[in-house]
Backbone as a ProteinNet text record, in pm:
[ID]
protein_1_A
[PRIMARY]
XXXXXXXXXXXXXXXXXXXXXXXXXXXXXXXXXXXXXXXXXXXXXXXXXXXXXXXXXXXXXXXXXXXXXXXXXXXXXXXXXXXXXXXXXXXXXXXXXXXXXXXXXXXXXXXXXXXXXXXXXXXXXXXXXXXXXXXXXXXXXXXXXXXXXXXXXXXXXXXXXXXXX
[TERTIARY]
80	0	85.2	180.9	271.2	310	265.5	249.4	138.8	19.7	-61	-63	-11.3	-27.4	126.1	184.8	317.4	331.2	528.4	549.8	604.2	592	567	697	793.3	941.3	967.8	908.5	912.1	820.9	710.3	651.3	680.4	756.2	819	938.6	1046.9	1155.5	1129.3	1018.1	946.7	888.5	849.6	792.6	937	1053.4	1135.6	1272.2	1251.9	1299.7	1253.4	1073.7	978.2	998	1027	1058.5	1181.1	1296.4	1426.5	1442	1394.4	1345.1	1259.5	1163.8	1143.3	1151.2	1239.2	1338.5	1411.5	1518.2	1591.9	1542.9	1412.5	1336.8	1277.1	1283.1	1212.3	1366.1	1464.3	1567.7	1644.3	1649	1731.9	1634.6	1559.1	1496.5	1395.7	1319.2	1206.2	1209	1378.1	1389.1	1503.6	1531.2	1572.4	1444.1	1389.8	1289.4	1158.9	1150.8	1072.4	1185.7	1279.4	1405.4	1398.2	1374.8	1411.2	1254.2	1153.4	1010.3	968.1	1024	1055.5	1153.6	1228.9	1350.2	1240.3	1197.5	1142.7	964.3	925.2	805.4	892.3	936.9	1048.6	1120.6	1123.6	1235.2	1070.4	984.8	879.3	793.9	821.2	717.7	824.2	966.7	1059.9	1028.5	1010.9	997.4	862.4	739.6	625.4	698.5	735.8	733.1	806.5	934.7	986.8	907.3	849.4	722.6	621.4	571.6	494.1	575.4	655.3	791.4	852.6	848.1	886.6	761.3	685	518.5	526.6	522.1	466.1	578.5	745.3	844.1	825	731.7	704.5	591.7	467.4	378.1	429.2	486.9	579.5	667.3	756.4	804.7	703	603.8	518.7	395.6	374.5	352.2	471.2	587	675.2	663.5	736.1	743.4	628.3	500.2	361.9	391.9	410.6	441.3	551.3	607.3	739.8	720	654.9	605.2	476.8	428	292.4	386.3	476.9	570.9	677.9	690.9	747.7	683.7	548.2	431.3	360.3	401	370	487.4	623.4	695.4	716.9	671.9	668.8	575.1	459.1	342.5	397.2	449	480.8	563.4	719.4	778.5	714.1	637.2	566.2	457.7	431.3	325.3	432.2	564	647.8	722.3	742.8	744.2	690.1	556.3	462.6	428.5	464.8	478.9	554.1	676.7	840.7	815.6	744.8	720.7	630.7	506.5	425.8	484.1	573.2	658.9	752.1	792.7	907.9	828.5	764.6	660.4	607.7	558.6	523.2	608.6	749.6	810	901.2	899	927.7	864.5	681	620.5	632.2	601.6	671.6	774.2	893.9	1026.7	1008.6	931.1	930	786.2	701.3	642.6	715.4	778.8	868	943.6	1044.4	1096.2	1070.2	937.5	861.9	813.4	783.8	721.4	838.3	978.7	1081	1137.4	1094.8	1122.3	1044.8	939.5	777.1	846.7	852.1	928.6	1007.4	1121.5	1210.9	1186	1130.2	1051.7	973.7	908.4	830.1	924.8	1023.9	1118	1183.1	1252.7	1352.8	1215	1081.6	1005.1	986.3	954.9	931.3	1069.5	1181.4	1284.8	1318.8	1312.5	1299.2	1177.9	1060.8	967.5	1018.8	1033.2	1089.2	1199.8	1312.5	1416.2	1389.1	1273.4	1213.6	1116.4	1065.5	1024	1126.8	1196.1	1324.2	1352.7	1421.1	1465.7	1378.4	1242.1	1157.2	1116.4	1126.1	1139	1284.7	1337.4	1490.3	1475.2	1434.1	1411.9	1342.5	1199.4	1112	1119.1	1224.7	1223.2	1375.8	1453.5	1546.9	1469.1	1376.1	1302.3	1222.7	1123.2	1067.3	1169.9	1304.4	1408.3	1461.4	1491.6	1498.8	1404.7	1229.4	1144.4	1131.3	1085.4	1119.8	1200.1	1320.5	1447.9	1466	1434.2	1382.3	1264	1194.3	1044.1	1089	1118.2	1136.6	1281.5	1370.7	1476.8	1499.2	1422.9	1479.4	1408.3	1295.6	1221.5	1312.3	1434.6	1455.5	1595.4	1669.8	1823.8	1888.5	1865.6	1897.2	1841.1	1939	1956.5	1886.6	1878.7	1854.5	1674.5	1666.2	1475.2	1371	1471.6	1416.6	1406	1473.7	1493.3	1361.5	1394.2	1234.5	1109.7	1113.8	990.7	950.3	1026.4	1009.6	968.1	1034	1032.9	856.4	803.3	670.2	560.8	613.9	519.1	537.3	595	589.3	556.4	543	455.1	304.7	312.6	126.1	76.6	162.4	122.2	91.6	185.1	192.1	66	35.1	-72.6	-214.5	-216.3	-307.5	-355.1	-254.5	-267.2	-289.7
-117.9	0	125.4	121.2	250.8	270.3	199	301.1	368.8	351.9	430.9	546.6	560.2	651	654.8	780.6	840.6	889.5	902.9	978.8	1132.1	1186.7	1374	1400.9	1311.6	1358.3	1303.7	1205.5	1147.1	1277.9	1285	1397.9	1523.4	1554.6	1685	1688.5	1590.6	1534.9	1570.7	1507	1495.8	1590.9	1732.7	1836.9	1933.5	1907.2	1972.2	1954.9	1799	1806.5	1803.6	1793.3	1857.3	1982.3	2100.7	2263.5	2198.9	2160.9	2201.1	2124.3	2006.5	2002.5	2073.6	2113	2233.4	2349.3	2408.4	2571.2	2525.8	2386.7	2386.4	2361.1	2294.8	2294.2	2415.7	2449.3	2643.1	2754.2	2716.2	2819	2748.9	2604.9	2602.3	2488.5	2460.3	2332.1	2389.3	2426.7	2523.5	2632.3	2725.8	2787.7	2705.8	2621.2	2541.7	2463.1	2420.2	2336.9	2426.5	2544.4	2654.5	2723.2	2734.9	2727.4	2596	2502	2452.2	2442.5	2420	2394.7	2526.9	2617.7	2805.2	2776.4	2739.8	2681.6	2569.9	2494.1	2360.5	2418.4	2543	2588.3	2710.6	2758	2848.8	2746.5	2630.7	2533.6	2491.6	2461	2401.9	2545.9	2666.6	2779.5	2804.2	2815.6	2823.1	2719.1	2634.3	2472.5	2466.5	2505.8	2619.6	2690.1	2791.8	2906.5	2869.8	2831.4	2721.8	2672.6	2580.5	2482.6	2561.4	2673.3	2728.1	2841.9	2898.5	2923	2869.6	2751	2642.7	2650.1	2590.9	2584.6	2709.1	2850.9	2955	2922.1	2909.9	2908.1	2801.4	2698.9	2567.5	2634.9	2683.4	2748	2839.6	2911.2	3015.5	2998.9	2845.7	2820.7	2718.9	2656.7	2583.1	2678	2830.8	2883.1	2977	2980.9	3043.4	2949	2799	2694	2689.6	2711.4	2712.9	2822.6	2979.2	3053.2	3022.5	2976.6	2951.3	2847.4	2722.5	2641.3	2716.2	2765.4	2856.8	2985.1	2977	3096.9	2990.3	2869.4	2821.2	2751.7	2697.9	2681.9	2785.3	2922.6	3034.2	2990.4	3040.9	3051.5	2976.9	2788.3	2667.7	2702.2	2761.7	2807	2895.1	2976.3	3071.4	3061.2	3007.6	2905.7	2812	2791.2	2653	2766.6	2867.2	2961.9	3002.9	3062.4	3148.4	3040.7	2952.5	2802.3	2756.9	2850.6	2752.5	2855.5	3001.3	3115.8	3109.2	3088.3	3047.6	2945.7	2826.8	2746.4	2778	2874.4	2890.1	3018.5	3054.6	3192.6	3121.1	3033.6	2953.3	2895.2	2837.4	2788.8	2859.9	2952.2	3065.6	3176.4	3159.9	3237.3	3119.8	2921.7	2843.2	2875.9	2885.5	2845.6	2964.5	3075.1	3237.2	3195	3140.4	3127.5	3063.1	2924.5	2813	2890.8	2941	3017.3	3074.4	3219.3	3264.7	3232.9	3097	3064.5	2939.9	2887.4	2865.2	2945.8	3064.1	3212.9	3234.2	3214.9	3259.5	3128.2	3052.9	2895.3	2897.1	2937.1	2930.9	3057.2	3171.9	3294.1	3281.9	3183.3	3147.5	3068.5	2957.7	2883.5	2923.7	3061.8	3094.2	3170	3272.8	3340.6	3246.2	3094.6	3001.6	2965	2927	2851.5	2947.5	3098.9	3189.6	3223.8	3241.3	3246.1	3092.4	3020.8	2877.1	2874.4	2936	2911	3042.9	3141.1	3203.2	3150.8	3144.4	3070.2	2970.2	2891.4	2764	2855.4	2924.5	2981.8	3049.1	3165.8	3189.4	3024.4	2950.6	2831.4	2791.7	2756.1	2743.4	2797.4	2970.4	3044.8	3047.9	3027.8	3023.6	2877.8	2792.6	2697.1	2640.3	2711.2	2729	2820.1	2934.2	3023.5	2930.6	2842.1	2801.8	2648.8	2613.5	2499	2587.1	2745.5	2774.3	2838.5	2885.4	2952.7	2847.9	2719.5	2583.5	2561.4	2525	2491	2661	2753.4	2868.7	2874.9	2818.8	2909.2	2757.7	2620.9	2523.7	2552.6	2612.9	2649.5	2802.5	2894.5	3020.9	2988.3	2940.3	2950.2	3026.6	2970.3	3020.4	3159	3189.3	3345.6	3453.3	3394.8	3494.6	3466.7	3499.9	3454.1	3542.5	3666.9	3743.9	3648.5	3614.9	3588.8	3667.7	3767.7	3848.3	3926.1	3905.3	3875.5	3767.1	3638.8	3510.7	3540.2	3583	3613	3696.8	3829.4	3889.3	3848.2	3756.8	3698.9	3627.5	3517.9	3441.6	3516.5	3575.1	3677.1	3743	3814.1	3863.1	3730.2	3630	3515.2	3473.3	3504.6	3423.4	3547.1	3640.7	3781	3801.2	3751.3	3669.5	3581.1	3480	3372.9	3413.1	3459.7	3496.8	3626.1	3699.6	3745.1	3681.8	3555.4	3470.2	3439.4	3404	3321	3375.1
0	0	0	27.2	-2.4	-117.8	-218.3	-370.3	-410.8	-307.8	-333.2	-238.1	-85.2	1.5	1	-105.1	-116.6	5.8	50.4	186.8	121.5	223.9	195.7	121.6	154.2	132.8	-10.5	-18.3	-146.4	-249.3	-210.6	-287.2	-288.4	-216.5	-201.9	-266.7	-328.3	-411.3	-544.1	-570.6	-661.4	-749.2	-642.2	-694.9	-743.5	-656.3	-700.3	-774.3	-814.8	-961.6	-1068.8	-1063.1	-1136.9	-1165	-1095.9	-1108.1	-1139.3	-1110.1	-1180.7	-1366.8	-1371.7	-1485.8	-1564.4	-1493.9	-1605.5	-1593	-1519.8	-1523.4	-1632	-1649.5	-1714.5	-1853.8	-1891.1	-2004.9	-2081.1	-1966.6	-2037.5	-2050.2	-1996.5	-2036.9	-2141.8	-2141.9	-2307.7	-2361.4	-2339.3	-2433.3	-2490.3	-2424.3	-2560.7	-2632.2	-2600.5	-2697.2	-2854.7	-2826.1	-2883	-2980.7	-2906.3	-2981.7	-3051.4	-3045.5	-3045	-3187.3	-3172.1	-3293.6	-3418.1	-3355.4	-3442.5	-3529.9	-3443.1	-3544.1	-3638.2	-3575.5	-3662.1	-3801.1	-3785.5	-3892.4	-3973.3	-3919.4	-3980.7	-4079.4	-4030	-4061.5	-4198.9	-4201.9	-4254.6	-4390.8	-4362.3	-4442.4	-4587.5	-4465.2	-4542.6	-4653	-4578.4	-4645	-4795.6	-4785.2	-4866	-4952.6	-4919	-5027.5	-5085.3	-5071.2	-5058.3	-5204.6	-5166.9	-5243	-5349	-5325.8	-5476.8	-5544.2	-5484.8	-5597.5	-5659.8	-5587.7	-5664.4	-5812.2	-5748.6	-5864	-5941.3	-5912.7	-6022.3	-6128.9	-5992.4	-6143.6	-6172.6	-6209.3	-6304.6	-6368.2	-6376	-6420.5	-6568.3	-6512.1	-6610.8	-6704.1	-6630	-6705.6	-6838.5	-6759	-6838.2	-6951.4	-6954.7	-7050.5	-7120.5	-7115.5	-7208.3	-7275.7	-7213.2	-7287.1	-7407.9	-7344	-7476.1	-7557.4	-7539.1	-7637.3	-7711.7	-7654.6	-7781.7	-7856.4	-7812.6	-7882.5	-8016.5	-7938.8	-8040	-8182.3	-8118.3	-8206.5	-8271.4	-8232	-8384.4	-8439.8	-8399.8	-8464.8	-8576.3	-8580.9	-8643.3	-8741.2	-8705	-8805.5	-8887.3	-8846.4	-8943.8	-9015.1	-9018.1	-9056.4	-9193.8	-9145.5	-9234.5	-9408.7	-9306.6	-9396.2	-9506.3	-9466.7	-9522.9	-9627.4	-9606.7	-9685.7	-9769	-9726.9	-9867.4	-9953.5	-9910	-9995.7	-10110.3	-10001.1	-10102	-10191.8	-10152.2	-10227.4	-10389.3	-10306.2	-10440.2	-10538.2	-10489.1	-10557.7	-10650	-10627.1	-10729.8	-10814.3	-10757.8	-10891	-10979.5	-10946.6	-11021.8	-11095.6	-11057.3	-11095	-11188	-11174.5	-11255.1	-11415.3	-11341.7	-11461.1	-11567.4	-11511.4	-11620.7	-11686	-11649.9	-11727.5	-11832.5	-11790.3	-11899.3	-11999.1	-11941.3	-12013.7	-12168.7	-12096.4	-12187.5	-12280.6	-12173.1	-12253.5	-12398	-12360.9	-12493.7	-12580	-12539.9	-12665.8	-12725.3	-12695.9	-12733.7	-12860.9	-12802.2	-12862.9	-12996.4	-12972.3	-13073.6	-13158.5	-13144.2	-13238.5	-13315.5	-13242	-13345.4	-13455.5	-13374.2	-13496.1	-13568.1	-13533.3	-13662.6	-13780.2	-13701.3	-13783.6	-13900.6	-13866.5	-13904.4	-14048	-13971.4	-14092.9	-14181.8	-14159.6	-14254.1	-14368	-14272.8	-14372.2	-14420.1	-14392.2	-14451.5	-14582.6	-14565.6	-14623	-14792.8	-14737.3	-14836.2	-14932.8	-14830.3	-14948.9	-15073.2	-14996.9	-15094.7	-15218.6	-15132.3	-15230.4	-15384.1	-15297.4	-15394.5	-15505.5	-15407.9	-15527	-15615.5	-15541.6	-15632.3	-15750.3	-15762.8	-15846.6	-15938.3	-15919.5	-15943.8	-16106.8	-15975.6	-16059.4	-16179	-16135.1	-16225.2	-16330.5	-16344.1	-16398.5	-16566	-16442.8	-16504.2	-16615.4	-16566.9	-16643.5	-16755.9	-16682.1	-16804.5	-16912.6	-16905.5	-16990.6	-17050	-17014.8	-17093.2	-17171.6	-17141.2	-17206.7	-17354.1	-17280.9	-17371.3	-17530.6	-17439.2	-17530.3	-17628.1	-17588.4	-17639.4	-17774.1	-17782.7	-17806.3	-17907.5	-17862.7	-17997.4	-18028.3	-18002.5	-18097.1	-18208.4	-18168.7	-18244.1	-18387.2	-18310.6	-18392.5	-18493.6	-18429.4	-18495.5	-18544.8	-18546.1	-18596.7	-18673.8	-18797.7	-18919.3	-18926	-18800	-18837.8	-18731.5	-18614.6	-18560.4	-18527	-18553.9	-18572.6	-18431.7	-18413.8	-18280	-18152.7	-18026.2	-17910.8	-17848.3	-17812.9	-17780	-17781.6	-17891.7	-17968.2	-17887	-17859.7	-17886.5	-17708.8	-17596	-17470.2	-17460.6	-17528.4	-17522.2	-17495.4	-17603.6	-17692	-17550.2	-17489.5	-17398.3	-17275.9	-17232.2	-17133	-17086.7	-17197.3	-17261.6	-17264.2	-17304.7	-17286.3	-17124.9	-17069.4	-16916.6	-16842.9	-16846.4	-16796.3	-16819	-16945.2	-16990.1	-16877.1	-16870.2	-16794.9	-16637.9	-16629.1	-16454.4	-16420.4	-16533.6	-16517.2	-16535.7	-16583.9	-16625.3	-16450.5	-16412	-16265.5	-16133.5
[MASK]
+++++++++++++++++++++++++++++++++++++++++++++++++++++++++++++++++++++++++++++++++++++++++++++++++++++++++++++++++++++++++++++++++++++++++++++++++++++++++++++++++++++

């Protein structure tokens, strides 16, 4: 029964290393421990404020990077317009070029075609008046003895003709 009915001295021991334990708890242990949960509330508000700095920091660069990427998809666009400008720009000045230069081959051919036809006439000329000079000077012989007459004569008959035609 004397752990339940304590003696005075025992409880009086008791009360006063109760006070010296906690004089000595209140002059360095709870400003210590009052330090350190200040530090530990301080450690956590800092780690707090990072994370949320981090996140706008992240926000912040996934909105530049969108910026950036629709700034590089203009850009793409743009390039394939000015792209398709040059070929259609290219194209139409081949296409110019080879008319062009078909108008002057056609040209060509017509002046190469007309001088031939000419000379072929020319020739023909030349020929037929040495067949017809042939054939009268055969026939008239004996009525026109001058070279010169018989050229005429021919000459005057193929001026008939060409006015005939």
């Amino acid at each position: 029964m004397e752990l339940f009915k304590p003696d005075f001295g025992l409880v009086f021991w008791m009360f006063v290393s109760f006070v010296v334990l906690f004089v000595i708890l209140w002059k360095w242990g709870w400003p210590a421990i009052l330090k350190g949960v200040s530090s530990r509330a301080d450690l956590i508000d800092k780690g707090v404020e990072y994370a949320q700095s981090a996140k706008q920091q992240l926000d912040n660069a996934r909105d530049e990077a969108a910026k950036i990427l629709e700034e590089a998809r203009r850009q793409q666009a743009d390039s394939l317009r000015e792209a398709d400008k040059m070929k259609t720009q290219i194209i139409e000045e081949a296409r110019d070029a080879a008319q062009q230069e078909a108008r002057k081959v056609m040209d060509a051919a017509k002046v190469s075609i007309e001088q031939e036809r000419k000379q072929a006439e020319l020739q023909f000329r030349n020929e037929v008046s040495t067949f017809a000079l042939e054939i009268a000077g055969k026939v008239v012989r004996g009525q026109m003895t001058d070279q010169k007459a018989q050229a005429k004569l021919v000459d005057s008959l193929l001026d008939e003709m060409e006015k005939q035609n």
